[in-house]
C-alpha positions in Angstrom: 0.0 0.0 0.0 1.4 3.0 -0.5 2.2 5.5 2.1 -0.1 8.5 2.9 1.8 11.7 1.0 1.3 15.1 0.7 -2.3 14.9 -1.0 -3.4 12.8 1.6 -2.8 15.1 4.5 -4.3 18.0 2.5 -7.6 15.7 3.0 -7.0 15.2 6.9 -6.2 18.6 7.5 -10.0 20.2 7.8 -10.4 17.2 10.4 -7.7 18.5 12.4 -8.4 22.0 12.2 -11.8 21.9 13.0 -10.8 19.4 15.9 -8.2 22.2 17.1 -10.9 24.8 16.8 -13.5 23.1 19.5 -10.4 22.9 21.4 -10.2 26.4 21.7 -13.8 26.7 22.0 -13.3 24.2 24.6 -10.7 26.6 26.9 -13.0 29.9 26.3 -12.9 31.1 29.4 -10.2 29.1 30.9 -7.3 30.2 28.6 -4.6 29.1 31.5 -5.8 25.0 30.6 -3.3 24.0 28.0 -4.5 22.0 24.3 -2.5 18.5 24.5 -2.5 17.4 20.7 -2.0 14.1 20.0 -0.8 13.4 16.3 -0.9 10.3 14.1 2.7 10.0 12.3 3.4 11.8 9.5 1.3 14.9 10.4 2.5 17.8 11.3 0.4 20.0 13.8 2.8 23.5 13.7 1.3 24.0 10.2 -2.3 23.3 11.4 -2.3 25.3 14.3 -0.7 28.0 12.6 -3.4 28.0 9.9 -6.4 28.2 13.0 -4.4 31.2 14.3 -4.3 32.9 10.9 -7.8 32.7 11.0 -7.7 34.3 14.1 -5.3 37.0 12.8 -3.2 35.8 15.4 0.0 34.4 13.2 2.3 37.0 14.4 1.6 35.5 18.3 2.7 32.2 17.8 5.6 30.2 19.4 7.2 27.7 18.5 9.4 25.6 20.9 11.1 22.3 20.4 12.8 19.9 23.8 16.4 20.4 24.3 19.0 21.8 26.6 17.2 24.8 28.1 13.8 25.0 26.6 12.2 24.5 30.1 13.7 28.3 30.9 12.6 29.5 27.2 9.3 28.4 27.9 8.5 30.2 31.1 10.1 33.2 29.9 7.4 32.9 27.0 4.3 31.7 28.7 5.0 35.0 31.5 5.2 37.2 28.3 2.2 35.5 26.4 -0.1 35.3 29.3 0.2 38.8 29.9 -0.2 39.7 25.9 -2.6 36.9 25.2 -0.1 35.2 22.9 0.1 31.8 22.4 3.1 29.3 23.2 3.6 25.3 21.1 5.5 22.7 22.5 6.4 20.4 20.0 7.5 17.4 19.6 6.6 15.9 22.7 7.3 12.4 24.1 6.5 10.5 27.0 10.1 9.9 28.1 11.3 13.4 28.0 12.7 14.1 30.9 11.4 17.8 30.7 8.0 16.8 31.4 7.7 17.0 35.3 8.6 20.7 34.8 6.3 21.0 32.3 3.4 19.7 34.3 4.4 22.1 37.6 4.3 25.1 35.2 0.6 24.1 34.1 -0.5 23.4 37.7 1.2 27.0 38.8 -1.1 28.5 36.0 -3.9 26.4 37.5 -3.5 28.3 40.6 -2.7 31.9 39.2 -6.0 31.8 36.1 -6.9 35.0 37.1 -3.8 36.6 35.4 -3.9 34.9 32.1 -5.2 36.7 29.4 -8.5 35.4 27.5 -6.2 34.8 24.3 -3.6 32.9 25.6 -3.0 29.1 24.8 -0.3 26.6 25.5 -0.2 23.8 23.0 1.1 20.8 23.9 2.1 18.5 21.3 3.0 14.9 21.0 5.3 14.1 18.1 2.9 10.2 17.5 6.1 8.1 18.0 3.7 5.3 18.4 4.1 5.7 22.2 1.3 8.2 22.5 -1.1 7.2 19.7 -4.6 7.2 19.9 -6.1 4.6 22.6 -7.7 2.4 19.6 -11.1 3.8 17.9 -11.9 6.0 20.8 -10.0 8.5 19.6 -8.8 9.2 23.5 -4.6 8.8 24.6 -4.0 6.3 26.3 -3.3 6.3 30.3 0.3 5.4 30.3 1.7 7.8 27.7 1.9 11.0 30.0 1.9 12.2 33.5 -1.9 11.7 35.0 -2.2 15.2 36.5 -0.9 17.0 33.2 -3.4 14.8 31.2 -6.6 15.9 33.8 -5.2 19.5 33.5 -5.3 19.3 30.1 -7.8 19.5 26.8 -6.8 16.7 24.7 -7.4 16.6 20.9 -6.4 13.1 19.1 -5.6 13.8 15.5 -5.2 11.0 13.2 -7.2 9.8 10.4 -10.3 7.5 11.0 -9.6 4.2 10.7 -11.2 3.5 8.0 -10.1 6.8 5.6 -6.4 6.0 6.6 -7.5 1.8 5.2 -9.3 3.0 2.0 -6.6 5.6 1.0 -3.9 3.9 1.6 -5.2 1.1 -0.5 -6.4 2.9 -3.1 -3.2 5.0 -3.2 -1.6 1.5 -4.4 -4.0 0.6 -6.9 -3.7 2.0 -10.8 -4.0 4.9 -11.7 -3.9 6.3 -8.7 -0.2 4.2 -8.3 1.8 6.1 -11.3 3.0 9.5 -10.1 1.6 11.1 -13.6 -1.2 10.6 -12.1 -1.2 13.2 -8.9 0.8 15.3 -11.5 -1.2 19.2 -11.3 -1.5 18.7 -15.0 -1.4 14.9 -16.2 -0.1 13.8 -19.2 -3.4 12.1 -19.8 -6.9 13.1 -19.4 -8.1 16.2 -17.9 -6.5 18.1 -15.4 -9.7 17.7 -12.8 -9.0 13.7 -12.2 -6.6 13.3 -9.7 -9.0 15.8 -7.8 -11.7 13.9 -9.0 -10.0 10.6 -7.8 -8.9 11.4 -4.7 -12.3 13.1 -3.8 -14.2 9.0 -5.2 -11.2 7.2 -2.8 -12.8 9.6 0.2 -16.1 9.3 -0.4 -16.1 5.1 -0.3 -14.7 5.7 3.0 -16.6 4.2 5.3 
């Protein structure tokens, strides 16, 4: 089968984002809870979340942090400056083993205690990098107990983005299967037949989803 590319994504992505936007809907109100998103592999949530905050006009207000050496510091420095300025701050890449994550989880249970000075517009993102550690908890579409911390999971809004089960089956089956297998075929402008197939196809593989 082959492998879910670039096209493929593009057909997950309005699943994400309007999964990310309840989220937000979710934290109206409580802008100090943080947005844990869980990620199947392959997908990238920075470009997501930056598309819902361009929507928001708020693109210039994003973040983006990565774990290493001294990203704890960075990140308190930019949650004091963001909750004050109603910024948001993403934590990517995310894994269960990162040693970073006991900090991580005191600085969400300070903010907890201290809601009343968070602005209304500030977020803290939280995302998981879907190493396979941290994967959706089977067709539930909830994370599963072991992958992180208990109190920064109950502090937290959790969104689980990965393809339904069976979109991820059908596409990547019918990904394999001729025409959709020749790479002329995804071409913007195919060599054969009008330019509106591979549009055309893909939009046929999505709709025998199940």
């Amino acid at each position: 089968a082959a492998a879910l590319g670039t096209d493929t994504l593009a057909a997950v992505a309005p699943l994400a984002r309007d999964r990310l936007e309840k989220a937000l809907e979710d934290t109206t109100g409580s802008s100090w809870t943080p947005i844990m998103v869980l990620t199947s592999e392959g997908f990238d949530p920075q470009a997501e979340i930056l598309s819902v905050a361009q929507a928001r006009s708020m693109a210039s207000k994003v973040t983006f942090l990565l774990p290493g050496p001294g990203v704890i510091e960075k990140l308190k420095a930019k949650v004091t400056e963001a909750k004050s300025h109603g910024h948001w701050v993403v934590l990517v890449g995310l894994e269960p083993s990162w040693e970073g994550l006991p900090a991580v989880q005191q600085l969400v249970a300070h903010g907890e205690q201290a809601r009343s000075s968070f602005h209304r517009d500030f977020r803290l993102w939280l995302c998981c990098n879907g190493d396979g550690r941290g994967r959706c908890n089977g067709e539930r579409g909830e994370l599963a107990p072991h992958t992180f911390p208990g109190p920064l999971l109950e502090l937290s809004v959790k969104v689980a983005i990965e393809p339904p089960k069976g979109l991820r089956r059908v596409l990547e089956h019918g990904l394999g299967l001729h025409p959709y297998c020749h790479p002329e075929f995804l071409l913007p402008n195919p060599p054969v037949g009008s330019p509106d197939w591979p549009r055309a196809g893909l939009a046929l593989l999505l709709f025998l989803a199940p």
